[in-house]
N, C-alpha and C positions, 0 to 999 in steps of 0.2 A: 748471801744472807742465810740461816740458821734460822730452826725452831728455835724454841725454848719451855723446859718445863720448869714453869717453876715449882719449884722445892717445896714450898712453905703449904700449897694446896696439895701437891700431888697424893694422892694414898697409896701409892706403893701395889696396885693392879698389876702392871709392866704388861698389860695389853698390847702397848707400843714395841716392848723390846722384841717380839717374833717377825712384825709385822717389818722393819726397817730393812730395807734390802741391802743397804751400805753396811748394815748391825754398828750403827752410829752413839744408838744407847745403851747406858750402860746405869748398874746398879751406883750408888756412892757408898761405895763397902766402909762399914764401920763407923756409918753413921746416918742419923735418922732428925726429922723435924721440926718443926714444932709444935706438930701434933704425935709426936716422939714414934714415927713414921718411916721405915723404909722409904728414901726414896730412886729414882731414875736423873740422870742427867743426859745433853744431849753433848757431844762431839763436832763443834762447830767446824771444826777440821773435813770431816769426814760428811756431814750432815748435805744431803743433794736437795733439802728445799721439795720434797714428793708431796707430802703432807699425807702420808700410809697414819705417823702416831697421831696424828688430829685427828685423824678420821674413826680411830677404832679405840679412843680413850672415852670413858666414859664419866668422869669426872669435868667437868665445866668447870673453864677458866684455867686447869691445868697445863695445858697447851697451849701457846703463844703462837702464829704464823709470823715473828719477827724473831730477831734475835736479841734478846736481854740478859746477855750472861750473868750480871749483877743479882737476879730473880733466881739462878739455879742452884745458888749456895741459902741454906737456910739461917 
């Protein structure tokens, strides 16, 4: 099982993208939200379940401890 950021909250911080020791996330280049947003998606492939981007995202509700791929496309 996978985090999940979803898309549609996220602000585009990427607090999460140094912290991930797998480097599981990643930007979604060349495209933005629906608060017209940079945002991060997570790499369910790759993703070890740490919870390092939950823990140092500062955005509430951003970060899911489940996996809901359907959430990470805006």
């Amino acid at each position: 099982m996978a985090y999940t950021i979803v898309a549609d909250v996220c602000e585009g911080i990427a607090d999460c993208i140094p912290v991930c020791p797998v480097e599981c996330i990643h930007w979604a280049e060349g495209k933005t939200n629906t608060k017209d947003t940079k945002y991060t998606y997570i790499d369910d492939s790759t993703c070890i379940d740490c919870g390092a981007c939950l823990s140092v995202c500062p955005i509430e509700g951003a970060i899911l401890d489940e996996w809901k791929p359907e959430l990470q496309k805006p």
